[in-house]
TORGURO-468346 format. One record per residue (C-alpha): residue number from 1; residue in one letter; x, y, z. Coordinates in Angstrom, 1 decimal. Layout:
N
- num;residuo;u;v;w
- NUM;a;X;Y;Z
...
END
This chain:
498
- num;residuo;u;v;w
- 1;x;-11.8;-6.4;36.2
- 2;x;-11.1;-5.9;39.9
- 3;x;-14.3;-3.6;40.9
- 4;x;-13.4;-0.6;43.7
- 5;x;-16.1;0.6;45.4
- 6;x;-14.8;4.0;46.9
- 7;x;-13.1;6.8;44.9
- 8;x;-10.7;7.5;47.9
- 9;x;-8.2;4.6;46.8
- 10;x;-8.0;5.8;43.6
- 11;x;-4.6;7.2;43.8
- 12;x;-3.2;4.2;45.6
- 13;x;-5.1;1.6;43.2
- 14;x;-3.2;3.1;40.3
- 15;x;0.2;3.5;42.6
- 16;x;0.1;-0.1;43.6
- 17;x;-0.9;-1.0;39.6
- 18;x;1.4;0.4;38.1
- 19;x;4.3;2.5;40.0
- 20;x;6.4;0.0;39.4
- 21;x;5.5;-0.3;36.0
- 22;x;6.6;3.8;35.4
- 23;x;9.8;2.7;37.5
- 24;x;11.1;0.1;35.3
- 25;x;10.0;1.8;32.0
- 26;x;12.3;4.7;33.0
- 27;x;15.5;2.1;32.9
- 28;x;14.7;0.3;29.6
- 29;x;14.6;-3.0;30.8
- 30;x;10.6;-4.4;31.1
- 31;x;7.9;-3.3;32.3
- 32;x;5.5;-5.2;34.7
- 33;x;1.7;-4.7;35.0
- 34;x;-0.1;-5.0;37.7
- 35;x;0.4;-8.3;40.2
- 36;x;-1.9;-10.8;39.4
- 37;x;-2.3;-10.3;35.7
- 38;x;0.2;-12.6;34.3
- 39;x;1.5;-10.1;31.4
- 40;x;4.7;-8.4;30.8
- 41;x;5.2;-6.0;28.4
- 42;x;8.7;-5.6;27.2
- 43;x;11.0;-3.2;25.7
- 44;x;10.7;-4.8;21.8
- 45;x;14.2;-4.6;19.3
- 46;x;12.7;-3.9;15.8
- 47;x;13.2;-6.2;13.1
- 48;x;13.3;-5.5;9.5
- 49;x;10.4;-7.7;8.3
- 50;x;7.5;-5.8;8.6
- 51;x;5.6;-9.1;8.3
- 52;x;6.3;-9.3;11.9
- 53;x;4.4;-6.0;12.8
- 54;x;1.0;-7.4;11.4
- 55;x;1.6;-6.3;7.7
- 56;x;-0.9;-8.3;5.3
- 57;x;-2.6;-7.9;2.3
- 58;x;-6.2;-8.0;2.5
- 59;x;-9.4;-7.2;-0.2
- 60;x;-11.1;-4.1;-0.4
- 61;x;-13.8;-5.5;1.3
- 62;x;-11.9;-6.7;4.6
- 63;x;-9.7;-3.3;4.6
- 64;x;-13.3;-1.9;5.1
- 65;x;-13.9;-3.4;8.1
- 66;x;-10.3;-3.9;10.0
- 67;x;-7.3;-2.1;10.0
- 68;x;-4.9;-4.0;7.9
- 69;x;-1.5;-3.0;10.0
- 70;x;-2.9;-4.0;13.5
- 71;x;-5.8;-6.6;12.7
- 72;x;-8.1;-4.8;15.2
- 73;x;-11.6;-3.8;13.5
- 74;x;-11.8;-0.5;12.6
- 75;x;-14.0;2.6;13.8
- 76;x;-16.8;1.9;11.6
- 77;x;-17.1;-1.9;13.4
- 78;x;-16.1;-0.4;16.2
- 79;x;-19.4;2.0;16.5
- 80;x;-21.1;-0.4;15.0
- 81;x;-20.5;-3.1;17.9
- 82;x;-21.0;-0.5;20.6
- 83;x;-24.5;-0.4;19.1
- 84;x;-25.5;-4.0;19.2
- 85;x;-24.0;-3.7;23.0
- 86;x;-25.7;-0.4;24.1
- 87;x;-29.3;-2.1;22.2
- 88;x;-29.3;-5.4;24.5
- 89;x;-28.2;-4.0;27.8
- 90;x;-31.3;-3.2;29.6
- 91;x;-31.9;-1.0;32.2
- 92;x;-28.7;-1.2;34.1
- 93;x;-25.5;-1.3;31.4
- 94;x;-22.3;-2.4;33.2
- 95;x;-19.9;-1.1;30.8
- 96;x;-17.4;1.9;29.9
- 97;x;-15.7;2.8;26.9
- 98;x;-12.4;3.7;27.3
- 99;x;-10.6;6.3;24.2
- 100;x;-6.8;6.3;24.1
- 101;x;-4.6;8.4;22.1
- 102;x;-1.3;8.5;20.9
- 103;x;0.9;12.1;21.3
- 104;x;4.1;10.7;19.7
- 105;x;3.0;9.0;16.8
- 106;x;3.2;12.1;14.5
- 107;x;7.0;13.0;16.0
- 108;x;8.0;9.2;15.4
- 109;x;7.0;9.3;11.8
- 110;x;8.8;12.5;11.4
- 111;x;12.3;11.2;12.8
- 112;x;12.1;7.6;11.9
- 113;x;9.6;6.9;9.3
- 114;x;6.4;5.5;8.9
- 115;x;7.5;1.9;9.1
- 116;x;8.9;2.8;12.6
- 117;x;5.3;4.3;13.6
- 118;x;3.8;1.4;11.9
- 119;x;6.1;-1.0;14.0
- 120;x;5.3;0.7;17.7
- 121;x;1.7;0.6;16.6
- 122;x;1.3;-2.9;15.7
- 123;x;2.9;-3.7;18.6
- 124;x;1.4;-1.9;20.9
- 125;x;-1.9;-2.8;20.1
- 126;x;-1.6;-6.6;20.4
- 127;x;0.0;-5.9;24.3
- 128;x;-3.4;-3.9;24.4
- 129;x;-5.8;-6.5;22.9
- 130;x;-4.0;-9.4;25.1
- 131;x;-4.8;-7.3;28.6
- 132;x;-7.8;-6.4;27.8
- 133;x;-9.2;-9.4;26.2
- 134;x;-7.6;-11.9;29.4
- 135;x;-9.6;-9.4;31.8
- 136;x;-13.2;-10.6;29.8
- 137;x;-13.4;-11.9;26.6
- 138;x;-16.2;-9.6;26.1
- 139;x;-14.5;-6.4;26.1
- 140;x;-13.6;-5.2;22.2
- 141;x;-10.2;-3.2;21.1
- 142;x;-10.2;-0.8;17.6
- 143;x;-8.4;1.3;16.0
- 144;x;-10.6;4.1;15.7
- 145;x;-8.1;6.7;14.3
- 146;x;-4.4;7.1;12.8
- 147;x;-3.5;7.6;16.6
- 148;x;-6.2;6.1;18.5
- 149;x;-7.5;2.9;20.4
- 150;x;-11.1;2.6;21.8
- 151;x;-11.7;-0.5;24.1
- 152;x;-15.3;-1.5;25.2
- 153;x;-15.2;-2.8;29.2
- 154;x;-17.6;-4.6;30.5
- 155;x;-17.8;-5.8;34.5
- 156;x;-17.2;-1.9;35.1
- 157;x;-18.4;-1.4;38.8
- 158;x;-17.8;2.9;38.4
- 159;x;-15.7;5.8;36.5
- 160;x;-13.4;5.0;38.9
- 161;x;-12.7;1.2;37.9
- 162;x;-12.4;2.6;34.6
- 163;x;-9.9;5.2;35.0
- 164;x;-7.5;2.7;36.9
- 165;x;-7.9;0.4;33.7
- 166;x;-6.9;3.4;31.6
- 167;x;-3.9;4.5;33.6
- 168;x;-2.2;0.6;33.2
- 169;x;-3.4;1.1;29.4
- 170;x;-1.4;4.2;29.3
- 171;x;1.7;2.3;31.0
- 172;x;1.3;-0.6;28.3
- 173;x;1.3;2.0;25.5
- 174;x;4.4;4.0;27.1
- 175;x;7.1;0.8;27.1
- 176;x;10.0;2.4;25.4
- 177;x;10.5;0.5;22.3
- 178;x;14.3;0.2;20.4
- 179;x;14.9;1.8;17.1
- 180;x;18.2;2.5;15.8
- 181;x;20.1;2.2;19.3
- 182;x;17.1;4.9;20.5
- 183;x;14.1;4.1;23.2
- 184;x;11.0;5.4;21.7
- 185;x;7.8;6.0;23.1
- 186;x;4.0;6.9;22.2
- 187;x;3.1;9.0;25.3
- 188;x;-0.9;9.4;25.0
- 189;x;-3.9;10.6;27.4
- 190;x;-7.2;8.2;28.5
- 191;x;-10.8;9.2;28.3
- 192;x;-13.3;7.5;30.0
- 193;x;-17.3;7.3;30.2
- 194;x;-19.1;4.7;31.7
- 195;x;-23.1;3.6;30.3
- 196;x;-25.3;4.8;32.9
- 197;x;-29.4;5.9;33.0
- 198;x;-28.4;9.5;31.9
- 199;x;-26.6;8.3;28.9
- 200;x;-29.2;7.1;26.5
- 201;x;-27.3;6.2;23.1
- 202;x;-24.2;4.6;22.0
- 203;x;-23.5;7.8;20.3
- 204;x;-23.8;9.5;23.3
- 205;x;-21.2;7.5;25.5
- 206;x;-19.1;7.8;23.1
- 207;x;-18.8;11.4;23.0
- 208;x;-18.6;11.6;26.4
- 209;x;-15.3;9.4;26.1
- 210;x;-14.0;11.5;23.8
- 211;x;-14.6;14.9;25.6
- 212;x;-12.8;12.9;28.5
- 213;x;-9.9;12.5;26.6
- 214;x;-10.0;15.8;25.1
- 215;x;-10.1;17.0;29.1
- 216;x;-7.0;14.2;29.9
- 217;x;-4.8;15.8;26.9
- 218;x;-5.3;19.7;28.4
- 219;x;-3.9;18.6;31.8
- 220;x;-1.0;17.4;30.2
- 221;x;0.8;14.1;28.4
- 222;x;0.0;10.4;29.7
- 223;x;-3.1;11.9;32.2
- 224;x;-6.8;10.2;32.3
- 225;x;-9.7;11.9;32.5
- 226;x;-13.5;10.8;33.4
- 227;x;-16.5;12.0;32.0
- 228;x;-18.3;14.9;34.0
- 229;x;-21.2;16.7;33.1
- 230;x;-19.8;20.1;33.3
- 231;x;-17.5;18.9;30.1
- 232;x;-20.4;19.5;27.9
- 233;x;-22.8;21.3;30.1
- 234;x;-24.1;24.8;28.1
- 235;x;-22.4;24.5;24.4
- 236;x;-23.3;27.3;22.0
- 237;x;-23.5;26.0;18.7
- 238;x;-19.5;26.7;17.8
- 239;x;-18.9;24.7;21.0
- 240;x;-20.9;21.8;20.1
- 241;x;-18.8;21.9;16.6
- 242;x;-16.0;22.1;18.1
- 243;x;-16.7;19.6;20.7
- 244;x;-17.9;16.8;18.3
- 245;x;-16.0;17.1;15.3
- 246;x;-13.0;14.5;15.9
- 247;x;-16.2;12.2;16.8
- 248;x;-18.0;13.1;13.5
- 249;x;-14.5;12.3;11.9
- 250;x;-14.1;8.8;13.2
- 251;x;-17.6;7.8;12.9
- 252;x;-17.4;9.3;9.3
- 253;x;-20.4;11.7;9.7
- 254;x;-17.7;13.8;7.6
- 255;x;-18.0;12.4;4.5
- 256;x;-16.6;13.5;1.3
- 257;x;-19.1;14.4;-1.8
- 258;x;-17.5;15.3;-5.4
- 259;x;-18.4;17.6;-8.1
- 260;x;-17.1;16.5;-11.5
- 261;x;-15.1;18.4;-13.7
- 262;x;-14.9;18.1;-17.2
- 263;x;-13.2;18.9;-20.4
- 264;x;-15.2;22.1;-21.6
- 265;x;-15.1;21.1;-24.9
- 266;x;-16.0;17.8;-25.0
- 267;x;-17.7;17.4;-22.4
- 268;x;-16.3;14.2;-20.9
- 269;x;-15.4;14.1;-17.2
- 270;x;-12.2;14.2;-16.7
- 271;x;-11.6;14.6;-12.8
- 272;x;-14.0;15.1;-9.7
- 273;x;-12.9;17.4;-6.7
- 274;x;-13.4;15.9;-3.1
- 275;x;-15.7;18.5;-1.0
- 276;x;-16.5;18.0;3.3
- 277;x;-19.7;17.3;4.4
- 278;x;-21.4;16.6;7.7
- 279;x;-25.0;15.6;8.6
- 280;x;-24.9;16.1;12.1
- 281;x;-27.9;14.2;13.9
- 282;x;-29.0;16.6;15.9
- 283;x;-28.2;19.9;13.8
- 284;x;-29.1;18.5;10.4
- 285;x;-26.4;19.6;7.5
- 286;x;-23.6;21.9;8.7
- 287;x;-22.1;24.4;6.1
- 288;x;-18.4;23.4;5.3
- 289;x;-17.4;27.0;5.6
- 290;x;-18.5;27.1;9.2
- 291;x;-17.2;23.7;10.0
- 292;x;-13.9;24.2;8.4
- 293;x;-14.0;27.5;10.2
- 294;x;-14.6;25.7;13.3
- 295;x;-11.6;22.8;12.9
- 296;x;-9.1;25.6;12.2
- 297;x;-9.6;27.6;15.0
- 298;x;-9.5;24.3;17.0
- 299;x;-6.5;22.6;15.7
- 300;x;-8.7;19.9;14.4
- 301;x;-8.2;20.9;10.3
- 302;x;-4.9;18.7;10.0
- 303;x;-7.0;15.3;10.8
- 304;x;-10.1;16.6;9.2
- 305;x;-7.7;17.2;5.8
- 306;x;-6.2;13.8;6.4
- 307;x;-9.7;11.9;6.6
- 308;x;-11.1;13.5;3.3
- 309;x;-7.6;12.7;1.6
- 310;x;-8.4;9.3;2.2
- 311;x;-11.7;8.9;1.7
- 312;x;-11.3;10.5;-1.7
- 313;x;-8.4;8.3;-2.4
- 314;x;-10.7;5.3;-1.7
- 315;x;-13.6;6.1;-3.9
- 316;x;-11.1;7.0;-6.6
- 317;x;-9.5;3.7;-6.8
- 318;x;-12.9;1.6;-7.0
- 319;x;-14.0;4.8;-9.5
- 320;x;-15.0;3.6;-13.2
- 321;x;-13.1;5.7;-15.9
- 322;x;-10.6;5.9;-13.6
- 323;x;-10.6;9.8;-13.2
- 324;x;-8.4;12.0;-11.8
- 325;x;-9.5;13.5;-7.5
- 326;x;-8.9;16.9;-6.7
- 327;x;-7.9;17.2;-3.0
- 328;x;-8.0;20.7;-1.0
- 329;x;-4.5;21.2;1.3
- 330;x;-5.1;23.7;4.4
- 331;x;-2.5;25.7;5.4
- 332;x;-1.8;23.7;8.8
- 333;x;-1.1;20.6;6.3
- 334;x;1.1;22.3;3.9
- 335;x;3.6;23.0;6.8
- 336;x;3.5;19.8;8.4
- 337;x;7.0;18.0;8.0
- 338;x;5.7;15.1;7.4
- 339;x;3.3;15.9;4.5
- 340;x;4.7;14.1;1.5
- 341;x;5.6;11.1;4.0
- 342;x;1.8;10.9;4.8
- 343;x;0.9;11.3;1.6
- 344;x;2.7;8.8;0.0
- 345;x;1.1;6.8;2.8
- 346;x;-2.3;6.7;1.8
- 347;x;-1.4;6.3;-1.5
- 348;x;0.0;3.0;-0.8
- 349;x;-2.3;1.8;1.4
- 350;x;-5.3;2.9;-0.8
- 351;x;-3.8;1.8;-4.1
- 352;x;-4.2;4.5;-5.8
- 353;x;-1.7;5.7;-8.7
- 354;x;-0.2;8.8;-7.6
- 355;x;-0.7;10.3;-11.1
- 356;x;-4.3;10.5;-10.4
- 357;x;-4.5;12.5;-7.4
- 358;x;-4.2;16.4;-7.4
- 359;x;-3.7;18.4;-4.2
- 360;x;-4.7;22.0;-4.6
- 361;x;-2.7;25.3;-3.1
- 362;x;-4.3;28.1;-2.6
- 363;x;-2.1;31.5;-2.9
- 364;x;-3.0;32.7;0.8
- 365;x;-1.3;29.1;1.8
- 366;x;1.7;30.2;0.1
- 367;x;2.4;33.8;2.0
- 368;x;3.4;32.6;5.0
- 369;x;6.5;30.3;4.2
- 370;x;6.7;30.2;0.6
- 371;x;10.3;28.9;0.7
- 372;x;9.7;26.1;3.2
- 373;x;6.0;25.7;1.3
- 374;x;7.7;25.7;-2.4
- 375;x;10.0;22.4;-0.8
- 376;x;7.3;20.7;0.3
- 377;x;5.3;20.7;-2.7
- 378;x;8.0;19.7;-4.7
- 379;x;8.7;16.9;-3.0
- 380;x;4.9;15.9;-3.2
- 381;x;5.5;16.1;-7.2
- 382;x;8.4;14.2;-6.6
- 383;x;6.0;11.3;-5.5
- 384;x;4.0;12.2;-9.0
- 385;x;0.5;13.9;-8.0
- 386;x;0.0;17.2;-9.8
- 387;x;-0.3;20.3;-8.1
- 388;x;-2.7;23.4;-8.5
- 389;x;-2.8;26.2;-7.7
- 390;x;-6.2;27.0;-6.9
- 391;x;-8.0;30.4;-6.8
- 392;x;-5.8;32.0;-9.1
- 393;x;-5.7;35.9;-9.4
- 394;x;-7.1;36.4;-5.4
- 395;x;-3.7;36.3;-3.8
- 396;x;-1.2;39.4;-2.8
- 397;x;2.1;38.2;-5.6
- 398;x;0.3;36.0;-7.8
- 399;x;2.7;36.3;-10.4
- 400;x;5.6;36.1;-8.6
- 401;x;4.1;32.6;-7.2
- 402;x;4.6;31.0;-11.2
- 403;x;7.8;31.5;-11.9
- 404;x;9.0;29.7;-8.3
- 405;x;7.3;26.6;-8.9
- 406;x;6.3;24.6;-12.0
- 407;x;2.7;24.4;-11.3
- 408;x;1.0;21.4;-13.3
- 409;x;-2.3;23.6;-13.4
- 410;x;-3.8;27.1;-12.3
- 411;x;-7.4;27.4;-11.3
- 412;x;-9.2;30.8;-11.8
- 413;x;-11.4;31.7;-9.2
- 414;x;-15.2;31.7;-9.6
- 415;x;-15.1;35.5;-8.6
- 416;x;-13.7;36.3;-12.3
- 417;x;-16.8;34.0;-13.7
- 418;x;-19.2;36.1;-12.6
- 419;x;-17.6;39.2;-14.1
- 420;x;-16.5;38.2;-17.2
- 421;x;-20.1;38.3;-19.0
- 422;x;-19.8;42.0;-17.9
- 423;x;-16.8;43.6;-17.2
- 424;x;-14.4;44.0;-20.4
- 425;x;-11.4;44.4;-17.9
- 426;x;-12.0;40.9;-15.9
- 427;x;-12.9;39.0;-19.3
- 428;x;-9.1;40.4;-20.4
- 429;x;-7.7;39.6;-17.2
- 430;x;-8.9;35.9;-17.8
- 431;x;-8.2;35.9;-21.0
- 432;x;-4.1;37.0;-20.1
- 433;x;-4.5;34.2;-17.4
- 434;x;-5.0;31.9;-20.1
- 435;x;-2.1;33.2;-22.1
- 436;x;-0.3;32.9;-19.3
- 437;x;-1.0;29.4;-18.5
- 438;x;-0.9;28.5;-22.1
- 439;x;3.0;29.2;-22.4
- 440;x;3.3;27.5;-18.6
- 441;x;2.4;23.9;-20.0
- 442;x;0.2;24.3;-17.4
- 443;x;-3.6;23.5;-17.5
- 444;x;-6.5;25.7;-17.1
- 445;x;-9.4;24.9;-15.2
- 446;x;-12.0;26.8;-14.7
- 447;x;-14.9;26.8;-11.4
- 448;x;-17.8;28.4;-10.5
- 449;x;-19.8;27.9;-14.3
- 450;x;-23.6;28.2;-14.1
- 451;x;-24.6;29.1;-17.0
- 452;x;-24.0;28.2;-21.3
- 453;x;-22.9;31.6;-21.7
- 454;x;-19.9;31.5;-19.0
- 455;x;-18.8;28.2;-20.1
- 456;x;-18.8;29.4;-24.2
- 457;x;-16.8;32.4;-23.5
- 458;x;-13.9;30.6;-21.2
- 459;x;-14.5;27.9;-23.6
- 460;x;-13.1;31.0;-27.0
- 461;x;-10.4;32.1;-24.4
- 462;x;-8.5;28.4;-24.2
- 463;x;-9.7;27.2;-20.7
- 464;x;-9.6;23.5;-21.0
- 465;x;-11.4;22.0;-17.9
- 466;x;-14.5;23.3;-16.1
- 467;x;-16.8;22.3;-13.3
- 468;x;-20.1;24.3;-11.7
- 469;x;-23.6;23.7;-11.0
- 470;x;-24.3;24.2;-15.0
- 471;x;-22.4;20.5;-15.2
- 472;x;-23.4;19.1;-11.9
- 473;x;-23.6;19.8;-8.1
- 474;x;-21.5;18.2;-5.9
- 475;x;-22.7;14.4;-5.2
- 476;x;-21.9;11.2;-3.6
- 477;x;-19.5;8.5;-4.6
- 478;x;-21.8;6.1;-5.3
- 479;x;-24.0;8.8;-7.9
- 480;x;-20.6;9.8;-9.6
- 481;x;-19.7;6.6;-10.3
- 482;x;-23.5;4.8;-11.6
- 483;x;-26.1;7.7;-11.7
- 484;x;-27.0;8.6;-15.7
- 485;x;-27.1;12.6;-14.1
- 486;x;-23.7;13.3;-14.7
- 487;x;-23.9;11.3;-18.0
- 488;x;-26.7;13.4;-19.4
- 489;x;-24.9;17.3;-17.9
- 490;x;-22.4;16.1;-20.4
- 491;x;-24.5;15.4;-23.5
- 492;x;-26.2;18.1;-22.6
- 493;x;-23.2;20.5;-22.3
- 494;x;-21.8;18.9;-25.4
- 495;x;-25.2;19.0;-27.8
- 496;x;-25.3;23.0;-26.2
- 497;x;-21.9;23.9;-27.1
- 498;x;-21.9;22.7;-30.7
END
């Protein structure tokens, strides 16, 4: 890339780049880039093949390592490569990592549909990859997120290179695109960190990148941002949550671990339920309640839902037995518009039958907007995945919850488990629950079970599926699916019961 050596020009290096660019996009014509580079992006007419966007069928194995709508490698590769990079650069790295992402996408898929998002996307990223690829064949293009592009430079002469590449980036990203007789267009922000003495891991640049762009979206839509120390300079430990965990989504340090649930009679598993976890390098394991606590307060619990949705998704599909996956809904999903669009989605793009996924409701979700929320989740049964309610018996109008929505399974909270042993009036309470459900057609799980006793007595009261650390704690895909533990919890919980 053209190297600048003074930060002064910085506003007329981007002018002169791409003014004209801004200009042109405004009329819905074409957009040129910058003199010299011999590319055009263009305004693009959408055709009705989606072979033409980049749609193909690949293995499991290759969806694991690129995205199948745009080709690029994904953000696992992606990390993966900026490793191999960061370990054979010596003392004086002359590369930047540049994070781009989109605002609009979400909006798009709302009003036009997914295959219009998909469309712009796959698009957008092959005018990416051709710039940045015909500037040095070196540099590397992702998709590192739903939304998001990361591009490794190298030739970077400063910060200030960087963010002029970033702004043009932006300007190819922004061409309005024709759908329907309407311009559409992605709007996004640029982050930018370049590898220097002071930043010692790959890791490390990029989450510098990704504080950048964090910095770029607060000033506003389609603004860049370079890395400065005061972005990260004194984080309490909240901060340092709340500052890392879209990274520690896209690098999949947020994995998902399940805890089985089985038929409490039997004993067979019959289901797992997807749970967050993080291993954070530096801080070791982070509790999911203070995490979760974290993404809410953040606005980062809609993507954070949306990655362990399709992780679980995944591991179901490749899961022997083929068992049903429980998947928790925050409230910030349930009232996204979009929700049974997104869902049906991943489903798709995973594989996985939609009779085998179950997305649990807790009543507290249901308070705000139980009209608008009632809608949505029928038309999530209407794509055929069950719905549960889950921590049954905690909420404000339980009761008047079950006779607005046919519920395909209630799920008493752990609190009651505890009691029942001792207190006659929980032990009926749970026992009415189980009437209740009984004359619903709706099943009865049960959660929280640590002990023979609890599981006989909701076992005589017609509970029908149970999980807790008496069965099995929560564990790894690759445990459920091979290890002999969960095999002998159930003989065990079988030879006990009978």
């Amino acid at each position: 890339m053209v190297k600048g050596n003074c930060r002064t020009d910085l506003v007329s290096r981007i002018s002169s780049g791409i003014a004209q660019a801004l200009g042109n996009a405004a009329s819905g014509i074409a957009v040129l880039l910058p003199q010299g580079t011999g590319a055009q992006a263009k305004a693009r007419l959408f055709q009705s093949d989606p072979e033409s966007c980049g749609h193909h069928s690949a293995d499991r194995d290759c969806s694991r390592q690129f995205d199948t709508l745009t080709r690029l490698p994904n953000r696992r590769v992606f990390f993966d490569h900026v490793n191999k990079v960061f370990s054979s650069a010596g003392d004086t790295p002359s590369f930047g990592l540049i994070v781009l992402k989109l605002s609009r996408l979400k909006h798009i898929n709302a009003h036009f549909g997914y295959s219009c998002g998909d469309m712009m996307l796959a698009h957008v990223s092959n005018e990416l990859a051709t710039y940045v690829r015909k500037l040095d064949q070196r540099n590397y293009i992702a998709r590192t997120g739903d939304a998001e592009f990361s591009f490794l430079v190298h030739n970077v002469a400063d910060d200030c290179d960087l963010k002029v590449l970033g702004h043009i980036l932006l300007t190819i990203a922004n061409v309005p695109q024709i759908h329907q007789n309407f311009y559409a267009r992605l709007d996004g922000n640029v982050g930018v960190a370049v590898a220097n003495g002071e930043c010692l891991s790959a890791r490390e640049l990029v989450l510098r990148a990704d504080l950048a762009m964090q910095e770029a979206r607060k000033n506003g839509s389609n603004e860049a941002a370079v890395y400065t120390p005061s972005l990260k300079s004194g984080p309490n430990r909240n901060r340092k949550i709340e500052s890392e965990i879209q990274l520690a989504i896209k690098s999949r340090e947020i994995y998902a671990v399940y805890q089985p649930q089985f038929d409490i009679l039997s004993g067979q598993m019959v289901g797992m339920e997807a749970l967050a976890r993080w291993k954070h390098p530096e801080l070791g394991m982070i509790p999911p309640t203070e995490f979760i606590d974290v993404a809410e307060r953040a606005g980062s619990i809609v993507p954070l839902g949306q990655h362990i949705l399709r992780l679980a998704c995944e591991d179901a599909v490749a899961m022997r037995g083929a068992p049903c996956v429980s998947v928790n809904l925050s409230v910030l999903q349930i009232v996204q518009d979009d929700l049974p669009e997104f869902i049906k989605h991943v489903l798709n793009a995973t594989g996985l039958e939609p009779s085998r996924l179950k997305l649990e409701v807790t009543e507290s979700a249901i308070i705000k907007d139980s009209k608008r929320i009632f809608d949505t989740l029928a038309s999530l049964k209407a794509l055929g995945v069950s719905i549960s309610l889950d921590d049954f018996g905690t909420g404000y109008s339980a009761l008047s919850y079950l006779t607005d929505f046919d519920w395909d399974e209630l799920k008493i909270d752990r609190s009651f488990v505890a009691k029942a042993l001792k207190c006659d009036k929980a032990r009926h309470v749970a026992q009415t629950i189980g009437g209740i459900a009984e004359k619903m057609k709706a099943r009865l799980t049960v959660e929280g079970i640590e002990t023979s006793a609890q599981r006989d007595l909701f076992a005589s009261i017609g509970y029908q599926v149970a999980q807790g650390f008496f069965y099995a704690k929560p564990m790894a895909y690759a445990d459920l699916n091979l290890s002999p533990y969960v095999l002998n919890n159930q003989q065990h919980a079988l030879a006990d019961f009978h």
